[in-house]
py3Dmol code that shows the C-alpha trace and the ligand (Angstrom):
import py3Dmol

protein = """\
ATOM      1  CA  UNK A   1     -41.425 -19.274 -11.340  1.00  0.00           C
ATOM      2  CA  UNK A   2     -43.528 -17.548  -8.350  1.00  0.00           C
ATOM      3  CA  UNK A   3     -42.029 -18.506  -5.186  1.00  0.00           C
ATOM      4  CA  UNK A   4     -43.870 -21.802  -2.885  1.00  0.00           C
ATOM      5  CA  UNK A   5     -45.840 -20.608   0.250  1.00  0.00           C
ATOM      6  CA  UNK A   6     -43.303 -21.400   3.086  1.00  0.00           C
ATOM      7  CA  UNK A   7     -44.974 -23.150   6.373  1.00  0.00           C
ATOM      8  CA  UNK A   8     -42.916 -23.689   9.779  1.00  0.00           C
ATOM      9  CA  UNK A   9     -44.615 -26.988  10.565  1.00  0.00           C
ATOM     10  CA  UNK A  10     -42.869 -28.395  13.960  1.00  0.00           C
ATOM     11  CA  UNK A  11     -43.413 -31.759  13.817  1.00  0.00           C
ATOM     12  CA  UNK A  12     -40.636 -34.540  12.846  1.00  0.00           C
ATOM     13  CA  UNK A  13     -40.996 -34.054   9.216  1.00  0.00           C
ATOM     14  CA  UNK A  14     -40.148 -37.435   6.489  1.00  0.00           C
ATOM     15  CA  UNK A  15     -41.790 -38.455   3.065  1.00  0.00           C
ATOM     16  CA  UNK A  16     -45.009 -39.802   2.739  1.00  0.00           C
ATOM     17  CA  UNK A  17     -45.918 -38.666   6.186  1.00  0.00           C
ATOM     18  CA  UNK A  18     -49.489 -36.862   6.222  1.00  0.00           C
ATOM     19  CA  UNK A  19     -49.410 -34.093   8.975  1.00  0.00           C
ATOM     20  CA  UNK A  20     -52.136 -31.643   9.746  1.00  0.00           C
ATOM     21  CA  UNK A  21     -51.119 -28.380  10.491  1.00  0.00           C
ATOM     22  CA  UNK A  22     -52.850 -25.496  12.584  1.00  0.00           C
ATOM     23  CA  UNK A  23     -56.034 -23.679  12.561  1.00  0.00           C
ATOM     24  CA  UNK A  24     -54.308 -20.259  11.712  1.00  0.00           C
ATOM     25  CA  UNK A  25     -51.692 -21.750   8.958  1.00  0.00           C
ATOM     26  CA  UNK A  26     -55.264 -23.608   7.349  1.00  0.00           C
ATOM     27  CA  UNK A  27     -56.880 -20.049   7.569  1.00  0.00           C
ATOM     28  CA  UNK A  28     -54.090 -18.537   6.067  1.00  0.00           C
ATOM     29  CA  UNK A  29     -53.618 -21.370   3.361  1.00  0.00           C
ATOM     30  CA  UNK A  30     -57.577 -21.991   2.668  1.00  0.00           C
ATOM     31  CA  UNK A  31     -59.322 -18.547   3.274  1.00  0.00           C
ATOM     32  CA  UNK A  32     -56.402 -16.022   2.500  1.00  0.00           C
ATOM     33  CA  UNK A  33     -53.967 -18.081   0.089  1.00  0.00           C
ATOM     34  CA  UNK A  34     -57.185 -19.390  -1.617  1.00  0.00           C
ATOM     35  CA  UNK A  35     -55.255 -22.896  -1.949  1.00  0.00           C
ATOM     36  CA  UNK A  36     -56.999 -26.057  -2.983  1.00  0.00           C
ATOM     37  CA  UNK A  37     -56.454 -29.602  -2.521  1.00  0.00           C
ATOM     38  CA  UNK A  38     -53.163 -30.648  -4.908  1.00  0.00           C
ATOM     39  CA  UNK A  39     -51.459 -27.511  -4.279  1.00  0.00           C
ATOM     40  CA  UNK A  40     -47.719 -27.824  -3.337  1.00  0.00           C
ATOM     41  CA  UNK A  41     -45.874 -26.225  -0.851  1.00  0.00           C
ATOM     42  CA  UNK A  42     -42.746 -26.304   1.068  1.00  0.00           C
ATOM     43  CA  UNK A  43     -42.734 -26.837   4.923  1.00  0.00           C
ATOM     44  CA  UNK A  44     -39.954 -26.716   6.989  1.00  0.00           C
ATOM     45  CA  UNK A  45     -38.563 -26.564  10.970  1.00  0.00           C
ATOM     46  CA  UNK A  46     -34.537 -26.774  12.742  1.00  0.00           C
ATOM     47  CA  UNK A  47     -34.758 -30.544  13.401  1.00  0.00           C
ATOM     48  CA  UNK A  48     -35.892 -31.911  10.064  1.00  0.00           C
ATOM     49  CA  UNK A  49     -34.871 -29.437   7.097  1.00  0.00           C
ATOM     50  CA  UNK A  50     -37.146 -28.169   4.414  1.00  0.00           C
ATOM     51  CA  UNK A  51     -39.151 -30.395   2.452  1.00  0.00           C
ATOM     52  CA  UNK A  52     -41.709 -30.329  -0.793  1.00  0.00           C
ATOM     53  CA  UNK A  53     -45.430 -31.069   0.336  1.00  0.00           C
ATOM     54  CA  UNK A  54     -49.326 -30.848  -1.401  1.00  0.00           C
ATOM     55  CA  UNK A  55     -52.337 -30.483  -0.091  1.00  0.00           C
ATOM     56  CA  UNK A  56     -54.765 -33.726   0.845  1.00  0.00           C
ATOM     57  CA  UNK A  57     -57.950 -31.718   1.930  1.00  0.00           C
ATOM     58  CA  UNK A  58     -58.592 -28.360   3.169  1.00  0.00           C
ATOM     59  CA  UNK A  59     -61.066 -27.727   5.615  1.00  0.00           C
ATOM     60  CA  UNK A  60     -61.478 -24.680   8.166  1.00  0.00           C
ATOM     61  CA  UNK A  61     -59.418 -26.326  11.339  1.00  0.00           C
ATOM     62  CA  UNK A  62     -56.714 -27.759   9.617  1.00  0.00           C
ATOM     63  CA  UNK A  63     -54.784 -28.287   6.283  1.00  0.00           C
ATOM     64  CA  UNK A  64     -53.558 -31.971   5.819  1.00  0.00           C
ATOM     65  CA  UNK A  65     -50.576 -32.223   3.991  1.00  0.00           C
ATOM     66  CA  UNK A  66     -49.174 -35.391   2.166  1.00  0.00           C
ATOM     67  CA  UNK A  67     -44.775 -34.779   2.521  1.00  0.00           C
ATOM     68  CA  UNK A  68     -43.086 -35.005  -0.252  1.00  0.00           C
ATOM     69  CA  UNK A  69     -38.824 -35.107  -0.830  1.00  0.00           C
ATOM     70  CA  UNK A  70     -36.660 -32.700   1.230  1.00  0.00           C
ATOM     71  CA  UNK A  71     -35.576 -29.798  -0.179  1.00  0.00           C
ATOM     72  CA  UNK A  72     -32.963 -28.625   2.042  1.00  0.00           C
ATOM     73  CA  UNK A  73     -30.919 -30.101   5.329  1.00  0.00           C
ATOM     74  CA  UNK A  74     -31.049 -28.747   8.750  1.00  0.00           C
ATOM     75  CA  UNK A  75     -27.712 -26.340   8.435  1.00  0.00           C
ATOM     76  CA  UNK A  76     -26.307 -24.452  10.843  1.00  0.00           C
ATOM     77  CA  UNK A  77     -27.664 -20.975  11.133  1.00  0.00           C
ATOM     78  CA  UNK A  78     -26.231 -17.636  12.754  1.00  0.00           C
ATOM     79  CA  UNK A  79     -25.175 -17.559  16.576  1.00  0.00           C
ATOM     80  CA  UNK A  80     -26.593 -14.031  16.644  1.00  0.00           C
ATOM     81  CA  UNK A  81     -28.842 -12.565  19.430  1.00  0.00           C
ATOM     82  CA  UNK A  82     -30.061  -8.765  19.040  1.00  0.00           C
ATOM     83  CA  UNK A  83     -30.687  -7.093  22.460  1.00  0.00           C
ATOM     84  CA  UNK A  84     -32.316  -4.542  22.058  1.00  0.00           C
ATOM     85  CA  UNK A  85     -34.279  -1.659  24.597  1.00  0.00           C
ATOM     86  CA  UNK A  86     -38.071  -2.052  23.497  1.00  0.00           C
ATOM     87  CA  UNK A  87     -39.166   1.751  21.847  1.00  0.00           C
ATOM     88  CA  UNK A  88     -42.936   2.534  19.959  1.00  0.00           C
ATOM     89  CA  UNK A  89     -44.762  -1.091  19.336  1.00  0.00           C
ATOM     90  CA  UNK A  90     -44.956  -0.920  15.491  1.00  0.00           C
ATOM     91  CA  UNK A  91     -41.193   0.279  15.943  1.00  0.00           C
ATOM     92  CA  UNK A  92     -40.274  -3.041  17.854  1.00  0.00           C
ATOM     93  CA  UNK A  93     -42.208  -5.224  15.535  1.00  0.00           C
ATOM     94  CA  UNK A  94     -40.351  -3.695  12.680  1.00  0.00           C
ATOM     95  CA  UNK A  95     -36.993  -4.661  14.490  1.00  0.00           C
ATOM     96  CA  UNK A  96     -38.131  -8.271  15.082  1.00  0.00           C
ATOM     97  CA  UNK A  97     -39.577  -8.754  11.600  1.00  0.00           C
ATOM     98  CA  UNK A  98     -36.357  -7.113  10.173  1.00  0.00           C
ATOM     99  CA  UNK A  99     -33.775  -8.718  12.804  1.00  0.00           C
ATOM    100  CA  UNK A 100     -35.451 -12.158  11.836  1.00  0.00           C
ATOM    101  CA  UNK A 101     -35.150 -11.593   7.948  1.00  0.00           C
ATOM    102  CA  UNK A 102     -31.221 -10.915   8.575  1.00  0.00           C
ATOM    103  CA  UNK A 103     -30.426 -13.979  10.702  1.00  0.00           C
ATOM    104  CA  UNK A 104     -31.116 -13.569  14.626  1.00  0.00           C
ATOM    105  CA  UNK A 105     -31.414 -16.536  16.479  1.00  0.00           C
ATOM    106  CA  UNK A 106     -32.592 -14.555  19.477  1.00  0.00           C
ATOM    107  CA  UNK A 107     -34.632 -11.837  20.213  1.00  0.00           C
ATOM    108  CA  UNK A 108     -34.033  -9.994  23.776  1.00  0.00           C
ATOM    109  CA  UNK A 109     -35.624  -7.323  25.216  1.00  0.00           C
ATOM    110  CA  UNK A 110     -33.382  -5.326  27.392  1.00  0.00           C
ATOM    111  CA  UNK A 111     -35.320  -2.775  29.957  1.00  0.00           C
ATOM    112  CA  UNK A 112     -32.474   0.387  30.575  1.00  0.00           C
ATOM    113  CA  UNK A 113     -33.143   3.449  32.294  1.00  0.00           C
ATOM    114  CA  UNK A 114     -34.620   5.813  29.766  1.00  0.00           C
ATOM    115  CA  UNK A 115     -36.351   3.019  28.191  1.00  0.00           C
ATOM    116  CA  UNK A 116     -39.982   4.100  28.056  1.00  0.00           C
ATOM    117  CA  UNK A 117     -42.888   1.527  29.444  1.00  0.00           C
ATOM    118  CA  UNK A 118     -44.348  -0.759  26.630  1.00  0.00           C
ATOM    119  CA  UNK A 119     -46.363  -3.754  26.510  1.00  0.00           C
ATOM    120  CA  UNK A 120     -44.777  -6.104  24.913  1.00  0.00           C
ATOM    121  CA  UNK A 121     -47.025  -9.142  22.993  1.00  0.00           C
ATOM    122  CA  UNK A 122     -45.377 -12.244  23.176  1.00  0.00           C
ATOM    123  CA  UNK A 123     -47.977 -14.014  21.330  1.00  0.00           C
ATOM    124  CA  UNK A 124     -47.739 -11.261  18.510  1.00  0.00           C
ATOM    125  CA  UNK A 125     -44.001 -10.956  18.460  1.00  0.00           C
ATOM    126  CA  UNK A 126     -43.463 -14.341  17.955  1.00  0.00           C
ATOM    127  CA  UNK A 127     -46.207 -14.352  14.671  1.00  0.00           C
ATOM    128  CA  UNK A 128     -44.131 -11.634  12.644  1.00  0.00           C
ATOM    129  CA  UNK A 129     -40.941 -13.724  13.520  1.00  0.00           C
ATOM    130  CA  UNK A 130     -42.525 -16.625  12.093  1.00  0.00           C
ATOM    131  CA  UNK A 131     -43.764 -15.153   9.437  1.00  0.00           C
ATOM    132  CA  UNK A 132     -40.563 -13.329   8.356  1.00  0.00           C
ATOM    133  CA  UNK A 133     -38.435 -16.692   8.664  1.00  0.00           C
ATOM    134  CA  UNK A 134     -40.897 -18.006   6.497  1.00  0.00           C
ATOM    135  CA  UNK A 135     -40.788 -15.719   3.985  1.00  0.00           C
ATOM    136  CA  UNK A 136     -37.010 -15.582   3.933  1.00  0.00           C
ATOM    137  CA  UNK A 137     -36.623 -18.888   3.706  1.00  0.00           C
ATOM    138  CA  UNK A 138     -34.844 -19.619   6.755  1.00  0.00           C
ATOM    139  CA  UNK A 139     -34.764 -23.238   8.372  1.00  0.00           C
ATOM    140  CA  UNK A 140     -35.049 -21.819  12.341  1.00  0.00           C
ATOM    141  CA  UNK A 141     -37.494 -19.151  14.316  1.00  0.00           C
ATOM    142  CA  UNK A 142     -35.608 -17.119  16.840  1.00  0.00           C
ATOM    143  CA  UNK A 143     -36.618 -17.635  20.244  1.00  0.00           C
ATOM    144  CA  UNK A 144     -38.174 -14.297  22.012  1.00  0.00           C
ATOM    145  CA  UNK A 145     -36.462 -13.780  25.410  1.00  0.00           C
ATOM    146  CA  UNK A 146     -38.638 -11.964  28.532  1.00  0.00           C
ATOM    147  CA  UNK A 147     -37.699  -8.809  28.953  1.00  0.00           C
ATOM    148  CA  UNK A 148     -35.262  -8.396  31.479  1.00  0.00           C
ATOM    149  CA  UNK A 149     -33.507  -5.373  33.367  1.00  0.00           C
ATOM    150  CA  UNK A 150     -29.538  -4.137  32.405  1.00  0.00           C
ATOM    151  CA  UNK A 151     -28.628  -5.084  35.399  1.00  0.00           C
ATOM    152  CA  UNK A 152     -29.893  -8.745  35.243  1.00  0.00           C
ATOM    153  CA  UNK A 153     -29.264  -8.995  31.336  1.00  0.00           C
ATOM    154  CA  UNK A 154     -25.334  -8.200  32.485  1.00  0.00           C
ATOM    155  CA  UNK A 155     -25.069 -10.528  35.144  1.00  0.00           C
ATOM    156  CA  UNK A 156     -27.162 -13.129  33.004  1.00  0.00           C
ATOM    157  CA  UNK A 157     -25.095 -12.820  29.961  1.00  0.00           C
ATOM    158  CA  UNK A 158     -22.799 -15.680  29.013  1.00  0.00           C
ATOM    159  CA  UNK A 159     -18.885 -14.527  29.366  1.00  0.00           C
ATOM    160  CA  UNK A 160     -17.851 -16.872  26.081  1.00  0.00           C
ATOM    161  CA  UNK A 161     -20.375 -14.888  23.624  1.00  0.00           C
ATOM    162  CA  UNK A 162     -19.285 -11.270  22.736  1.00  0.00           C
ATOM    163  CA  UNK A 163     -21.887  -8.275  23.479  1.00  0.00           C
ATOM    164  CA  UNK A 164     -21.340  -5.642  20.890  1.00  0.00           C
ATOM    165  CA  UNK A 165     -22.577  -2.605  22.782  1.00  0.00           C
ATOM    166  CA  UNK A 166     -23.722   0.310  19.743  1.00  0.00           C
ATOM    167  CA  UNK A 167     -22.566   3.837  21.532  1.00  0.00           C
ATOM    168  CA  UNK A 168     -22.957   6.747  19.527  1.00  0.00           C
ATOM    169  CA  UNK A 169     -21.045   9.709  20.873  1.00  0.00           C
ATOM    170  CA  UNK A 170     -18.353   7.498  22.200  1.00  0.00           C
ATOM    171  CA  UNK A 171     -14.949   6.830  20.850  1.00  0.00           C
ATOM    172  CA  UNK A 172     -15.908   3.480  19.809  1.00  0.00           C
ATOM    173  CA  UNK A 173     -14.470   0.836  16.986  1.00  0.00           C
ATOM    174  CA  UNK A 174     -16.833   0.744  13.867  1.00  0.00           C
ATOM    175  CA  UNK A 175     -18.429  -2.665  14.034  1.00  0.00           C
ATOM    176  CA  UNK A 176     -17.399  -5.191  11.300  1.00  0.00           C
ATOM    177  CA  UNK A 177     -18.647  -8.558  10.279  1.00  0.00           C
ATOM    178  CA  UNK A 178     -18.140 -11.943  12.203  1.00  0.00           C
ATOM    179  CA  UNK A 179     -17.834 -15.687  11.960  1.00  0.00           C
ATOM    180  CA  UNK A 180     -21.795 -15.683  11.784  1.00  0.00           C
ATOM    181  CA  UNK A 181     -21.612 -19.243  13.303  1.00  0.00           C
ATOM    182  CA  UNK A 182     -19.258 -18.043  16.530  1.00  0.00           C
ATOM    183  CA  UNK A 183     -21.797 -16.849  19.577  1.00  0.00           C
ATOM    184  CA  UNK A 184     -22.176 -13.079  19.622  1.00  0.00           C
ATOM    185  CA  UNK A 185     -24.780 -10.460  20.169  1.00  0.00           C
ATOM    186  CA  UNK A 186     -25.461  -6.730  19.968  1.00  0.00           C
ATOM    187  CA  UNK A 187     -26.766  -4.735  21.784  1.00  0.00           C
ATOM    188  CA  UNK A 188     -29.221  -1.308  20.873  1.00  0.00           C
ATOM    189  CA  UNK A 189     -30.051   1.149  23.256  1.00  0.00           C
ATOM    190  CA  UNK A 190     -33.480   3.280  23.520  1.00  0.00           C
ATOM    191  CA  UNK A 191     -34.878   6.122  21.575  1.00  0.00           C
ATOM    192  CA  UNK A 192     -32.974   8.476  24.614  1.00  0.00           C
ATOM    193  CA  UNK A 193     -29.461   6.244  23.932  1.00  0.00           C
ATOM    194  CA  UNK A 194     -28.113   4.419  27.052  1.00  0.00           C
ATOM    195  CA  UNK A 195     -27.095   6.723  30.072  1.00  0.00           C
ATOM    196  CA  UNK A 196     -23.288   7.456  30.797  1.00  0.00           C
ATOM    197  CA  UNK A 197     -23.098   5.444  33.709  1.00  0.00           C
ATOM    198  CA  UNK A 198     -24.970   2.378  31.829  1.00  0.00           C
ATOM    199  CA  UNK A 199     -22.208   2.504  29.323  1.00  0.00           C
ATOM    200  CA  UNK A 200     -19.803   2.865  31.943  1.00  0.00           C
ATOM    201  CA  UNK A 201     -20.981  -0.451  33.434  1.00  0.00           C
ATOM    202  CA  UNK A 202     -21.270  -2.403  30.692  1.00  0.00           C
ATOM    203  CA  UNK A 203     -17.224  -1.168  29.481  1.00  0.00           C
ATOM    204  CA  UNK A 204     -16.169  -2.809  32.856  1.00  0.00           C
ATOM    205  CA  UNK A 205     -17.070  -6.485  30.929  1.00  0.00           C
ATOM    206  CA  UNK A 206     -14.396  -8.375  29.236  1.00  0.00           C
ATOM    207  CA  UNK A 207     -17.181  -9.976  26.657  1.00  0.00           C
ATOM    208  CA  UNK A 208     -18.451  -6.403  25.584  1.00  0.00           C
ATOM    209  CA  UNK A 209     -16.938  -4.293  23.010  1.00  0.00           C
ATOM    210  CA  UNK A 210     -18.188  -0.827  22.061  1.00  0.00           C
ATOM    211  CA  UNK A 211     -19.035   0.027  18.493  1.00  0.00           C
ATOM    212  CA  UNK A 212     -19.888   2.967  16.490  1.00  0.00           C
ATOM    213  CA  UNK A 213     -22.415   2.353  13.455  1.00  0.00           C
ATOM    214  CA  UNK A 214     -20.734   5.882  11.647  1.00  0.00           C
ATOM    215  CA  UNK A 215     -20.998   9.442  12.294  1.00  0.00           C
ATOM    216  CA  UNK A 216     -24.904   9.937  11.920  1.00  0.00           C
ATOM    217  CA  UNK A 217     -27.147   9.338  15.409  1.00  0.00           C
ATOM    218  CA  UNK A 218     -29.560   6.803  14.041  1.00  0.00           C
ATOM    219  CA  UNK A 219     -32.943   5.884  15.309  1.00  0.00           C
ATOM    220  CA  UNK A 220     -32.906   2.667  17.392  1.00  0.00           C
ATOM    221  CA  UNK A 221     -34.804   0.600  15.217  1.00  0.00           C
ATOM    222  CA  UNK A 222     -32.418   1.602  12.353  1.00  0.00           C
ATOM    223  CA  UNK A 223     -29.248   1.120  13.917  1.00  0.00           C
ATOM    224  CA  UNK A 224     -30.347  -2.331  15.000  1.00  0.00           C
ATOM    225  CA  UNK A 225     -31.410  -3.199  11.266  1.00  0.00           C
ATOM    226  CA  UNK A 226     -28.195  -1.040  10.163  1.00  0.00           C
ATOM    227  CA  UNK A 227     -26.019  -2.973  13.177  1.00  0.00           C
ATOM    228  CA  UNK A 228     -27.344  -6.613  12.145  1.00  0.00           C
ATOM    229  CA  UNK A 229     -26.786  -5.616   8.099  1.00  0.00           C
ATOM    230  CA  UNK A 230     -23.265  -5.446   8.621  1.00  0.00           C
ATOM    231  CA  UNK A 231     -22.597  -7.959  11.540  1.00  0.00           C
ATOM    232  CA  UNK A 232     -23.841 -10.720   9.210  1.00  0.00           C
ATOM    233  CA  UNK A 233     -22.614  -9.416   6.144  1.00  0.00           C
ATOM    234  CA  UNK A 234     -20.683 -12.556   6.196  1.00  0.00           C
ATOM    235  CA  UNK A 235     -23.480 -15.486   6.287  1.00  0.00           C
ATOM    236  CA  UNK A 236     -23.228 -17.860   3.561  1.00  0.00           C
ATOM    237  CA  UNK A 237     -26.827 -19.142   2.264  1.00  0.00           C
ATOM    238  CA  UNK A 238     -27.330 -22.602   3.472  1.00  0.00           C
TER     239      UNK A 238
END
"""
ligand_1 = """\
27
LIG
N -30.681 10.157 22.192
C -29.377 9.752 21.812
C -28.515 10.942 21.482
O -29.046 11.848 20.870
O -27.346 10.876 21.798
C -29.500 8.864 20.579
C -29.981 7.496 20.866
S -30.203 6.567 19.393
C -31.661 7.292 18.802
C -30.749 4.992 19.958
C -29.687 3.900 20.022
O -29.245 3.606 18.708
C -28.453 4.226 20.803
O -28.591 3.973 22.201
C -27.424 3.314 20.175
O -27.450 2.033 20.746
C -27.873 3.241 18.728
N -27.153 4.151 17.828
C -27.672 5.172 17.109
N -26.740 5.725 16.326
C -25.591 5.054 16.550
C -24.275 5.159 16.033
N -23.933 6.062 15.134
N -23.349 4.285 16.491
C -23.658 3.354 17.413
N -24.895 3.202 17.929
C -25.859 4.046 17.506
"""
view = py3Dmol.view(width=600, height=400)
view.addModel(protein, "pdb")
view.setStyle({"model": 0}, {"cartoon": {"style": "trace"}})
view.addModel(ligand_1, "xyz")
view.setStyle({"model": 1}, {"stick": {}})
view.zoomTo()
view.show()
């Protein structure tokens, strides 16, 4: 059976409710999707779970959508943040579409020393993440951090969550999976890798631990996507 169209609706979500949703997801559903009124659905958002839902009527500002039995319970999800030194545009967007079909829970631009200047869309950002938690069938949408220097990131970083730190060319431990639920994080460096005395800084923390990702030097965007593969290799589906 093809797959449902997946919408993050956030509003409290219960059956038999009627809820409209917004003039982008009725574009989508009515112009793009070519959906008509008695088509199901599945909607979903952190607070209420997933649940079944049809269409009521269709017109170009909004969808209105009759909710029908829930499919899922909210479940805990992965404490996972990827940090990460913005490179080309359509190579970040790749990272958060990618980062948000493995599990992230937040998204955080780090600015480093060789990291080259980029503008970074909110707005857009935040549409591929929604999109890609829709389409893998998570229940949350990782938050999108502003961008914020090494220096502050370090000082801003809570001590009780561990800051994987990928270093290639250092005589690092390979990283391995963790308890995805435990708070952690990793931490990707810019198309010119971090600077000596960057790495140096960040070793003097007792929440960060170096890691190799293997022998090859791998683009950013890959060893995040690489990184994130095989931190939460050990998610169970919820
Ligand atoms: N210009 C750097 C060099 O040639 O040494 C390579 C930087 S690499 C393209 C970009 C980032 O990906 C690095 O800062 C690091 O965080 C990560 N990375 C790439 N390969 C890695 C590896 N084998 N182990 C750990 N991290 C890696």
């Amino acid at each position: 059976m093809a797959s449902l169209i997946r919408l993050h609706l956030p509003l409290p979500l219960s059956p038999g409710a009627t809820l409209a949703t917004s003039e982008a997801q009725a574009h989508y559903l009515g112009a793009v999707m070519r959906r008509r009124a008695g088509d199901r659905l599945l909607v979903f958002n952190v607070e209420s779970g997933e649940f079944a839902a049809s269409i009521d009527r269709l017109d170009r500002r909004s969808v209105h959508l009759v909710i029908g039995e829930r499919t899922r319970a909210p479940a805990p999800e992965p404490d996972c943040w990827l940090c990460f030194a913005p490179i080309r545009r359509d190579m970040t967007e790749l990272v958060v579409e990618k980062a948000t079909e493995l599990g992230v829970s937040r998204l955080v631009p780090v600015l480093t020393a060789r990291t080259q200047p980029a503008r970074l869309r909110a707005d857009r950002l935040a549409a591929i993440a929604t999109e890609a938690a829709e389409q893998s069938e998570r229940l949350t949408i990782p938050a999108i951090a502003e961008p914020l220097p090494l220096a502050g990131f370090l000082a801003a970083f809570p001590p009780s969550r561990r800051l994987f730190v990928a270093a290639e060319r250092r005589h690092a431990a390979p990283l391995s999976p963790v308890d995805p639920l435990q708070p952690h994080a990793l931490l990707v460096g810019p198309e010119g890798g971090f600077a000596p005395e960057e790495l140096d800084a960040m070793a003097r923390h007792a929440f960060v631990s170096s890691v190799t990702l293997g022998p090859r030097i791998l683009r950013a965007e890959t060893a995040a996507i690489a990184g994130l593969a095989r931190l939460l290799a050990g998610s169970a589906p919820s």
